[in-house]
C-alpha positions as CSV (number, residue, x, y, z in Angstrom):
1,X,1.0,-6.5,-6.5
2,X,2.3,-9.4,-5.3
3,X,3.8,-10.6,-8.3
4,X,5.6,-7.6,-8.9
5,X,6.6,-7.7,-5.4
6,X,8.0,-11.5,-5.6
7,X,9.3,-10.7,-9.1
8,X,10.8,-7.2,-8.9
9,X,11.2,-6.0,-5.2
10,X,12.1,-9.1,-3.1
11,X,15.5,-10.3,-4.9
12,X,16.6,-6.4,-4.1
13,X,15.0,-5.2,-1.3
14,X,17.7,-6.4,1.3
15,X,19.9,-3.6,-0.2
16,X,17.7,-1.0,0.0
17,X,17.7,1.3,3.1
18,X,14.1,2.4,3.4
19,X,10.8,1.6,0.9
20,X,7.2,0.9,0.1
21,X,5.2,0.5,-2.3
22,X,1.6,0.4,-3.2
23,X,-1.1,-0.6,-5.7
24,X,-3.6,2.2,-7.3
25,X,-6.3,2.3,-9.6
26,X,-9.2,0.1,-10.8
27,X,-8.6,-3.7,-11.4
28,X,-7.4,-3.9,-15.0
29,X,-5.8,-0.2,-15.2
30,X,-3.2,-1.0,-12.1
31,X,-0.3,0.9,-11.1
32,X,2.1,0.2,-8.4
33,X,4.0,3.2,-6.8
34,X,7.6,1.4,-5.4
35,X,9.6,4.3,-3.1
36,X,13.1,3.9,-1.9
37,X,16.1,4.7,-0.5
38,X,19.9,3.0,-1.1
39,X,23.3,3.7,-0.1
40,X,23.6,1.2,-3.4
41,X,22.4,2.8,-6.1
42,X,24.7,2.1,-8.3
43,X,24.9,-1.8,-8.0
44,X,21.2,-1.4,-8.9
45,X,21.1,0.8,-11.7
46,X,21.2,-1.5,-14.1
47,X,18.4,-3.5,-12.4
48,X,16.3,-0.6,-12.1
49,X,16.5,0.4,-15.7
50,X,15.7,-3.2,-16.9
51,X,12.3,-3.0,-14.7
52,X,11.9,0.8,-16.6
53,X,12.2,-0.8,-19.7
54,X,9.4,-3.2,-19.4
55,X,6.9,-1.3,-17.7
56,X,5.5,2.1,-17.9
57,X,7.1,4.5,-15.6
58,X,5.0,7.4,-14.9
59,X,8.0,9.0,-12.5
60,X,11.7,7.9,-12.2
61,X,13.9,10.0,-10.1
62,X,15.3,11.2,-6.7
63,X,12.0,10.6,-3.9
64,X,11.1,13.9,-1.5
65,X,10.2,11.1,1.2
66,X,10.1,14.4,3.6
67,X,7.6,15.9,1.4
68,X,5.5,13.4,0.3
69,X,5.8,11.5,4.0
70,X,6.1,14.6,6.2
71,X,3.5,16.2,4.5
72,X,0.2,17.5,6.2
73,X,-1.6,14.4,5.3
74,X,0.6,12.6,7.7
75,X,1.5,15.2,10.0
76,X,-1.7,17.1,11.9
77,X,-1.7,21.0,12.8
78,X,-1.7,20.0,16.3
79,X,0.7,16.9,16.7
80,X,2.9,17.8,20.0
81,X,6.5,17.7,17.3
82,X,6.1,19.5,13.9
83,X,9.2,18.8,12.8
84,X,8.3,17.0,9.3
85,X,11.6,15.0,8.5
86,X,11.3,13.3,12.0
87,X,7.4,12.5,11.4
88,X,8.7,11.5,7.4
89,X,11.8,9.2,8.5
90,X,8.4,7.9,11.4
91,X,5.9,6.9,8.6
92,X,8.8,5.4,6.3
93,X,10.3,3.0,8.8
94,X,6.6,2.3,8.9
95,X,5.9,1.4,5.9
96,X,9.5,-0.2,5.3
97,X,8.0,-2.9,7.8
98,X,5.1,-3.2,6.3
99,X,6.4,-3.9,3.3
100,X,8.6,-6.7,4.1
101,X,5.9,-8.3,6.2
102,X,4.5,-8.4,3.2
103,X,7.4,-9.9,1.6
104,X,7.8,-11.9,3.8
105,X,3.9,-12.9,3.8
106,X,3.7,-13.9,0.1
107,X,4.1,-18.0,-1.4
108,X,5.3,-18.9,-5.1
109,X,3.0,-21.8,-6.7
110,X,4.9,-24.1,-8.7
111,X,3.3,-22.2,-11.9
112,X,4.6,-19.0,-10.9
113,X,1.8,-16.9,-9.4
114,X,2.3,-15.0,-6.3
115,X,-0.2,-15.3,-3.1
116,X,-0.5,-14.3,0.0
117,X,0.2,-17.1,2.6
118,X,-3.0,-18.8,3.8
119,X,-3.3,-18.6,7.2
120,X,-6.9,-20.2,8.6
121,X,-5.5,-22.2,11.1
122,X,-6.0,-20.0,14.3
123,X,-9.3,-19.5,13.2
124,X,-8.4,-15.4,13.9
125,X,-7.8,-15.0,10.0
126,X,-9.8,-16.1,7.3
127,X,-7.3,-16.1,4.5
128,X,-4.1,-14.3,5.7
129,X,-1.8,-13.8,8.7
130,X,-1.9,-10.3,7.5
131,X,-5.4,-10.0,8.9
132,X,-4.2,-9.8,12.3
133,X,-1.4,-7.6,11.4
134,X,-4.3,-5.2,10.0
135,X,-6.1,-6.0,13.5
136,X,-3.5,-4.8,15.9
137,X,-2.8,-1.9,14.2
138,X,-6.7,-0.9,14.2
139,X,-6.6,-2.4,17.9
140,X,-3.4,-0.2,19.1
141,X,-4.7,3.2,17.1
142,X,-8.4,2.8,17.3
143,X,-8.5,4.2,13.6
144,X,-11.4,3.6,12.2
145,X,-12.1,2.9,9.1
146,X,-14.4,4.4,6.7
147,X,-16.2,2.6,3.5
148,X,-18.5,3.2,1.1
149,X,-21.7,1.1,0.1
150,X,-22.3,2.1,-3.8
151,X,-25.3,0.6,-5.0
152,X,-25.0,1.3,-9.2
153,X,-28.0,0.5,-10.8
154,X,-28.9,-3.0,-12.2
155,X,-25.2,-4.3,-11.2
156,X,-23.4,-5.7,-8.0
157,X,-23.2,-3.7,-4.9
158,X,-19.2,-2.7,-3.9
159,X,-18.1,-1.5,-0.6
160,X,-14.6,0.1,-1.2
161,X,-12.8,2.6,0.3
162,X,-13.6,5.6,1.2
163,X,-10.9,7.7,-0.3
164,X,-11.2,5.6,-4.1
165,X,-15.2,6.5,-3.5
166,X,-14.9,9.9,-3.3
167,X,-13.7,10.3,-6.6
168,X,-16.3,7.9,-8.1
169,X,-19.0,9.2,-5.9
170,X,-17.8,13.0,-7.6
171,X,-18.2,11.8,-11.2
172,X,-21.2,10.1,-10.6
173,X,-23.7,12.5,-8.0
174,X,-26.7,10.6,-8.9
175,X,-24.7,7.3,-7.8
176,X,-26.4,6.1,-4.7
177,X,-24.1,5.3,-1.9
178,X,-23.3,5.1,1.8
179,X,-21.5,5.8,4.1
180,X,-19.8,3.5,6.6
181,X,-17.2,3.7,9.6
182,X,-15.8,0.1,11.0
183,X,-14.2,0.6,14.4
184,X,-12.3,-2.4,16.0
């Protein structure tokens, strides 16, 4: 991800309106949603048809952001406003700033590779300033969040999250596994 964001997203993204983007999938079988919004499409047309060109693009088109973002995933039954484009346009600010924190938050090395800035100094993060990002957020909301232990036979124990587990967890009942909620 953070190649493709140094690579692909940061020499744009100052002309783009609203986006995120995100990594899925097991390590080896990646895929990285990017979401966005420009007044400038058309000075980045051409850009954006190079990137299809060497990757696979599952999807290419126009984004229902209110859809997707406004949907009931991200919008509760009994949240005080209902109105979905207001709670959309709400999460995709959101995750606009997130993603250029993250921007913001990832070094070149001399041989090209992409890493997240090493912050250790304060002694509040032990690898990245975005730790504490991640803190405050859990901090302001009190979200918690939820893991799962899976214990496969004769290899490793994992703890990942909860939402990739429940899929692994479904193809595999005998797996054994548990449950965890971390609360800050």
């Amino acid at each position: 991800m953070e190649a493709f964001a140094g690579e692909h997203i940061l020499p744009v993204y100052k002309r783009l309106n609203l986006f995120w983007f995100s990594r899925y999938g097991p390590v080896g079988n990646r895929q990285i949603k990017f979401r966005f919004s420009t007044a400038k499409f058309d000075q980045l047309e051409v850009y954006f048809n190079n990137l299809r060109t060497r990757f696979v693009v599952a999807a290419y088109g126009d984004y229902d952001y209110v859809g997707d973002l406004g949907s009931d995933r991200f919008l509760a039954g009994d949240a005080r406003c209902q109105d979905r484009t207001k709670r959309a346009n709400l999460v995709y600010s959101y995750l606009t700033a997130g993603a250029k924190l993250l921007l913001a938050s990832i070094v070149r090395e001399p041989d090209g590779h992409w890493h997240h800035e090493i912050e250790t100094r304060s002694h509040l993060n032990r690898h990245t300033s975005l730790e504490s990002v991640h803190h405050l957020f859990c901090n302001m909301t009190w979200v918690p969040t939820y893991v799962e232990l899976l214990s496969p036979p004769g290899r490793p124990q994992d703890v990942i999250s909860d939402v990739y587990a429940r899929n692994i967890i479904r193809d595999n009942p005998e797996l054994p596994h548990r449950p965890f909620k971390i609360v800050f």
